[in-house]
N, C-alpha and C positions, 0 to 999 in steps of 0.2 A: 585707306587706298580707294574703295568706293566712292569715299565721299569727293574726295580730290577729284577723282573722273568726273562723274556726274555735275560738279560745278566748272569741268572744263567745257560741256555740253554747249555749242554752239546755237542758239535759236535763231531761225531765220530773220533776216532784214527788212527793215518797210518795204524795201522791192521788190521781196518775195511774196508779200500781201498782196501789193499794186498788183502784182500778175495774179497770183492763186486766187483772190476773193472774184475778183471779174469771170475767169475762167469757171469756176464754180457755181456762181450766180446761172451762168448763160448754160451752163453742161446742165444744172436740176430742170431750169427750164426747158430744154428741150425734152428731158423725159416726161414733163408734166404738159408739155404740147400733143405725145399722144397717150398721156394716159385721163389727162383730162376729160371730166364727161360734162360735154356744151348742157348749158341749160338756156329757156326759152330766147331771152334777150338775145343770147350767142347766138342762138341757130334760128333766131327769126334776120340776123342781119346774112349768112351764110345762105338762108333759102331766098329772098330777094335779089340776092346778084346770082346764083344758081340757077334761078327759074327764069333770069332777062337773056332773051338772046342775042339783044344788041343793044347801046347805049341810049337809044330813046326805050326800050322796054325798062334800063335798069332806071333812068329817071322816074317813069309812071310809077312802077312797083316800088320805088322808095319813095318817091315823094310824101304820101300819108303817113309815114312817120315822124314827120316829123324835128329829122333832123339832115343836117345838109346832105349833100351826094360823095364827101371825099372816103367816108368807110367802105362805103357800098361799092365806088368803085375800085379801092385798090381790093377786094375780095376778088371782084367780076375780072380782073387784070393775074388772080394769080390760082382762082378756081381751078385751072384745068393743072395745078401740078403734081396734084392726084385723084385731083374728079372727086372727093369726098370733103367734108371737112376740115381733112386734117389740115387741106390747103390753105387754109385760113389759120387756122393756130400756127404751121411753120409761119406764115408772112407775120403774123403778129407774135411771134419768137424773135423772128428778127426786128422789128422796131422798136421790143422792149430789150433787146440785147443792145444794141446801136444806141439806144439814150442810154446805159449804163455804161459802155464804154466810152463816149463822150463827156458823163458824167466823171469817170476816172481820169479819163485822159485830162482834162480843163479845168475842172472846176478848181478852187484853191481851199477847198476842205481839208484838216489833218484828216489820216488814216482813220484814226477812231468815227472820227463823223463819218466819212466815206463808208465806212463798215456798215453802220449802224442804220443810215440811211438805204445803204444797195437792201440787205436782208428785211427791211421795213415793210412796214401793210400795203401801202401805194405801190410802190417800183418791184414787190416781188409778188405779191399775189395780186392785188385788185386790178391793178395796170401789168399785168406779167403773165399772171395764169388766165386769168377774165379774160375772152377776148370780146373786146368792147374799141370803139373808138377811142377810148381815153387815151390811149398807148401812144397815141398822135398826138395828144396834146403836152404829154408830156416831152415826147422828143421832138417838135420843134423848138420850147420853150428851152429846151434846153442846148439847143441850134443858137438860137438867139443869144441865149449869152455867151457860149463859146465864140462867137462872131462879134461881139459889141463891138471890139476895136475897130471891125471892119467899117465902120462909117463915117470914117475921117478919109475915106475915098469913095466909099459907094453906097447908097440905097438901097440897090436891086433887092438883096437877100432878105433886108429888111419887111420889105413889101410882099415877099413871098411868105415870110412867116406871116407878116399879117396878115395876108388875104387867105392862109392855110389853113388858119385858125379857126375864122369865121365858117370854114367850111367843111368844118368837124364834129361841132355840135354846140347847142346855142350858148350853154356856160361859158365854152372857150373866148367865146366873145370878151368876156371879161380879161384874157391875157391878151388877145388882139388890142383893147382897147389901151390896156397896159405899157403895151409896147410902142403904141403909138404915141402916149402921151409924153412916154422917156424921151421919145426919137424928135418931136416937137419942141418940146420943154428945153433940149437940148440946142437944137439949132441956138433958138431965142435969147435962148442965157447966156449960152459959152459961145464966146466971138471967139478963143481958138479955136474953136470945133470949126466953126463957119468957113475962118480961115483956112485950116490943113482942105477943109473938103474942096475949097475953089480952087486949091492951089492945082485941081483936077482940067485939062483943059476942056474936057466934054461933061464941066459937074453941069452944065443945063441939062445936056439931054440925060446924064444918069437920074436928076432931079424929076424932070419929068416923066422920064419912063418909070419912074417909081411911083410916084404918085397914081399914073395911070394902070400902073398892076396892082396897088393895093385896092383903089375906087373899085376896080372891075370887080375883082374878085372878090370885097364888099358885099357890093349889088347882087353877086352873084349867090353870094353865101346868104344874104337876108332876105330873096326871092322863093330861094328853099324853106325857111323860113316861115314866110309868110305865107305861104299855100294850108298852114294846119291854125292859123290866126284866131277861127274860130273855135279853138278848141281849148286856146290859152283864156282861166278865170283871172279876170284881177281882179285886186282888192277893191272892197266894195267901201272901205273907211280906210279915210288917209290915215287917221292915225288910231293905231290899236301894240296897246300896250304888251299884251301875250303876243302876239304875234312877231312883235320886233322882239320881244325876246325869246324866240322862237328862233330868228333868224340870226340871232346871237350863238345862240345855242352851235347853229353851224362852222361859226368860226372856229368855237368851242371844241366841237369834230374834231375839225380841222387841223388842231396842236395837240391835242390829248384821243383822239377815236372814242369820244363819249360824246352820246347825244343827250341832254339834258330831260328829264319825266315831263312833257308840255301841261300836263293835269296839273302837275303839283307848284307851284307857284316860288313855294322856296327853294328849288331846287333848281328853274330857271333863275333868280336872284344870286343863287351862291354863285353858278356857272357865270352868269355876266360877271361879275363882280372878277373872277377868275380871267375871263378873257379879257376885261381891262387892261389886268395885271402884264398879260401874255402880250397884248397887241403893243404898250406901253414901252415895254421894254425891248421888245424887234422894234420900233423905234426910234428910241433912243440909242441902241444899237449902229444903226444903218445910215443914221444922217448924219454923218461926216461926207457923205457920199449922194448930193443931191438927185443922181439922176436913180440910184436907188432906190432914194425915198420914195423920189414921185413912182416909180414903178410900184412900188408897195402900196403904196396911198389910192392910187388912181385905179389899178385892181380890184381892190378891196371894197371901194365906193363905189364901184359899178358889180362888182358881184354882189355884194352887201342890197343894192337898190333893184336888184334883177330877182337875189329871192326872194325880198318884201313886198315887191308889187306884179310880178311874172309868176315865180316858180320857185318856191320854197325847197326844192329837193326832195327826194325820199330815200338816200340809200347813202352812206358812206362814200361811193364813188365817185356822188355828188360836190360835198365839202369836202376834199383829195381836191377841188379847184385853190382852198385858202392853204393848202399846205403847198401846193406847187407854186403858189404864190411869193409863199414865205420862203422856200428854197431858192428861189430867183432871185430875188431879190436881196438876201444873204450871198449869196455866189454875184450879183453884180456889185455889190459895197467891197466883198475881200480881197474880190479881184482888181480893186483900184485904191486899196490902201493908201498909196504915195500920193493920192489927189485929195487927199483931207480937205473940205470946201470950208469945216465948221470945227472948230476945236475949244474945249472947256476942261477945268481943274474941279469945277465942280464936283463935289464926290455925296450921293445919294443911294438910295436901296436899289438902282438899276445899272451904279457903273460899276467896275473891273473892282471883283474881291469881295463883293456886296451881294448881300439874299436874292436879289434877282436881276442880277446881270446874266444879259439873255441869253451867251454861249451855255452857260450851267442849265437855265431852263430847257433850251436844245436838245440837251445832252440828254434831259430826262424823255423830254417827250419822241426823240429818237429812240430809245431805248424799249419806249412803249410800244411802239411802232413796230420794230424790230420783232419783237416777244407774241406780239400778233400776226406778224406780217408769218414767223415761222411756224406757228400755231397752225395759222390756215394753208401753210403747204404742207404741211407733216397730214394735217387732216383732209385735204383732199387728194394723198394717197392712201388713207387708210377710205374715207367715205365720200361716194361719188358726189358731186357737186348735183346730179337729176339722175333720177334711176332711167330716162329716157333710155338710154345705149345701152341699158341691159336688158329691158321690155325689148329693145329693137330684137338685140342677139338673141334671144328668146322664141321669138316670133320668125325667125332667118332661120335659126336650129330645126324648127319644127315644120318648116316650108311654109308657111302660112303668107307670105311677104305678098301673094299676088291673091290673098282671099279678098272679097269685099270687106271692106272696114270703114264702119262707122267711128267716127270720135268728136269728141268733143272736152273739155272746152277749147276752143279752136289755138287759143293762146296758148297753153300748156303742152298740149299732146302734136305742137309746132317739132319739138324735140326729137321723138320718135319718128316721123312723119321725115325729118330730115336725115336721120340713120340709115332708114329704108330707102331712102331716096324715091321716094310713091308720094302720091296724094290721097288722101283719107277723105271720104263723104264727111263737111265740116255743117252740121245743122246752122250755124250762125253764120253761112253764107250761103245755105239751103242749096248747095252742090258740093262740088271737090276744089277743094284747095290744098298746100300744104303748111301754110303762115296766116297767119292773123292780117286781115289785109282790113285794115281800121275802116276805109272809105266804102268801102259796101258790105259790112260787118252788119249784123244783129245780137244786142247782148239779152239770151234768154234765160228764164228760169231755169235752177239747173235741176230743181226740184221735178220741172217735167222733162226730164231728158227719155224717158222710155214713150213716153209719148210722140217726141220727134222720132222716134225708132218707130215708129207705128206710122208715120208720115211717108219713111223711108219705105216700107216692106209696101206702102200701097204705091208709092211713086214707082218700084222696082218690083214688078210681080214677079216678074221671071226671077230674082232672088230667095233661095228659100232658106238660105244659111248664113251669117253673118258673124262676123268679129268682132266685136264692143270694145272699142280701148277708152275707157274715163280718168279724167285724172282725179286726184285726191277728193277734190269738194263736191265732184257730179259722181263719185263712186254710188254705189248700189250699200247704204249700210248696213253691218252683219249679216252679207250674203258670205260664205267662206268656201272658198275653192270647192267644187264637187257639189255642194250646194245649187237648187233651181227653186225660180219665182216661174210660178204658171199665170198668164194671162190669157182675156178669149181668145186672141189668134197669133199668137208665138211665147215660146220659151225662154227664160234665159239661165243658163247655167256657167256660176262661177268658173274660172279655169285656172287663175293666178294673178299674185298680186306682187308685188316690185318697191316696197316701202324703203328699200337701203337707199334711203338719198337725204344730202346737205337740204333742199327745201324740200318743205313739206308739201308744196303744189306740185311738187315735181315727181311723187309719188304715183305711180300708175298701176290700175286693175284692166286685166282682160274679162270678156265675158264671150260665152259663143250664144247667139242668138237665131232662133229655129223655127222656122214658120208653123202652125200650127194646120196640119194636110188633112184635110177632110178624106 
């Protein structure tokens, strides 16, 4: 009788997925919007639109960094809806909630991909919890293809994602230029395209106002750009063998989240040889679907020749550029099944039922994805991403928030500094700041940081008591809470240390610093 029940047991419908997983997704996120603890990158972008009080201050303060103005300004546009940080993680809640539900609503993924992909590394932690610009580039890209039909009447939206792109940060350039080459490539080949669009009586001016928003906002996006020129190394040998396979490596990332040992030689070899396989087969996959391809193809040769000769990456967030890639470009081939351009009986180790037909490989490196993606939210409610915010509450519990405070290194203890909402005496700008401001930056030994403390006490006589916040690398070693180092003319005595954090730079010591009174 049990048995009979329990196999009458109803499980819920793919519709009840469609809804529950989205719902889900966007609900953990918003708990991890404020329990999140910003580390530098975060809260160097939060303190630049914070400290501008108007849109020529937020340009200057961003500009040395390096990358365009559209992060900086949708913060400065939504800063004030709690006056602290959190302002920025709700707005970056919602643009990574918004590309997820776009993603459900459009794409033509089964449920299993859908899954597999929402819970993944990219779309739930690194573009989800991080708040970083990335979250931008993944939800227009994915604007774009929810919209491709739309350009069999119009441009406009096209030209906004492309000029959107460009103004995000310089990778994205790579999907801008993506885009552009589908939207070109497209005119030229397909004379029905050309047709449905003319059948528009105003396609001139929609043609040309498009063109002219994309140009602009081009120009605009590569002028921000171009202000940090001097800072970009290229390659000094066109051709070097570790290095491109170094940049292979990235693709590599890109389908699996492993970065290849660059030392060990066989190791970059196996991995090429692997992302042959991988890139081979997305592929052969997707070209039944020319304008697909070229989107795949023209991405990947301008991100592929951007880390070779510009900017090799250094972080996972990075190459998330070839995997947004390859989901685009997957979602614009499925989504146009019925326009098959190329059709073949051939049967090989990359079609349907065969070791590496590329839904199966998919499946796995979604799966990887996935298994990481929830790895690092489970772990950044158990372990804060920067012990910054609990140095801050630390230093708020105990009133100290209006003592003088020295710190340093100015990059790091960026974190704290934006808790507080204060500015910290930064030696490497030899005043106060509260961010790392690259263009009138000095990078010193961190070996003499008590020595620029000795700078500070004669700059500021009338001080005779001070706060030391170091972060991990300029700490004071085996000094231990309670603990004092005596020098001729001030003290310093440990007070506490703040080690619970995801990076190790993000580790913070207090010290209280004491003049020595005759």
């Amino acid at each position: 009788m049990e048995l009979k029940r329990i196999s009458q047991i109803q499980l819920p419908g793919q519709r009840f997925y469609e809804i529950f997983l989205p719902i889900l997704f966007i609900i953990i996120g918003l708990f991890g919007a404020f329990n999140h603890a910003l580390w530098r990158d975060e809260m160097q972008g939060w303190l630049v639109a914070w400290q501008s009080n108007n849109l020529i201050d937020l340009w200057k303060n961003n500009a040395p960094s390096g990358h365009p103005i559209l992060w900086s300004l949708l913060i400065y546009f939504s800063k004030n809806i709690t006056g602290t940080p959190i302002s920025m993680q709700l707005m970056h809640w919602l643009l990574g909630s918004s590309a997820i539900l776009i993603f459900w609503r459009f794409s033509p993924f089964n449920l299993t991909t859908k899954a597999l992909f929402t819970f993944g590394y990219y779309p739930f932690w690194e573009y989800f919890f991080v708040c970083r610009h990335y979250v931008i580039a993944e939800l227009i890209i994915f604007i774009f293809c929810s919209i491709y039909h739309l350009r069999r009447t119009t441009y406009i939206p096209f030209a906004l994602c492309i000029g959107l792109l460009a103004n995000t940060q310089a990778l994205s350039w790579s999907l801008a230029f993506a885009v552009g080459m589908t939207l070109v490539s497209d005119w030229f080949l397909n004379p029905y395209q050309r047709k449905n669009y003319m059948r528009n009586n105003n396609w001139i001016f929609d043609l040309i106002s498009s063109i002219t928003i994309s140009l602009s906002l081009l120009s605009f996006g590569a002028f921000s750009l171009l202000q940090v020129r001097d800072s970009v190394k290229l390659l000094t040998s066109f051709i070097d063998i570790r290095h491109f396979l170094r940049v292979v490596g990235q693709i590599f990332g890109g389908y699996v989240l492993i970065i290849p040992n660059s030392s060990r030689f066989f190791d970059l070899i196996l991995c090429a040889l692997i992302t042959l396989i991988l890139v081979f087969s997305t592929i052969i996959f997707i070209k039944f679907y020319r304008p697909a391809l070229t989107y795949f193809l023209s991405g990947f040769i301008f991100l592929f020749l951007f880390n070779y000769f510009l900017f090799l990456g250094d972080g996972s967030r990075h190459y998330g550029y070839y995997f947004l890639l390859i989901i685009s470009s997957l979602w614009l081939a499925l989504s146009n099944k019925d326009k098959q351009s190329t059709s073949s009986n051939l049967q090989n180790l990359f079609t349907k039922g065969n070791l590496f037909y590329f839904p199966r490989l998919l499946t796995i490196c979604l799966a990887i994805h996935m298994v990481v993606g929830i790895h690092m939210v489970i772990n950044d409610f158990r372990l804060p991403y920067s012990s910054g915010k609990e140095t801050a509450q630390y230093i708020q519990a105990r009133g100290w928030e209006d003592s003088p405070i020295f710190a340093t290194r100015d990059v790091e203890v960026a974190t704290v500094s934006g808790y507080l909402d204060r500015e910290f005496y930064l030696p490497e700008l030899n005043g106060y700041g509260s961010y790392a401001q690259w263009a009138n930056r000095v990078i010193l030994d961190r070996a003499k940081t008590l020595d620029e403390v000795q700078v500070y006490l004669d700059k500021f006589p009338k001080v005779n008591k001070l706060l030391l916040l170091l972060s991990n690398r300029s700490s004071i070693k085996n000094l231990e809470p309670g603990e004092s180092l005596y020098f001729e003319k001030f003290r310093v005595k440990a007070d506490s240390k703040f080690e619970n954090s995801f990076h190790d730079s993000e580790m913070f010591y207090l010290y209280w610093v004491e003049r020595n009174l005759d």
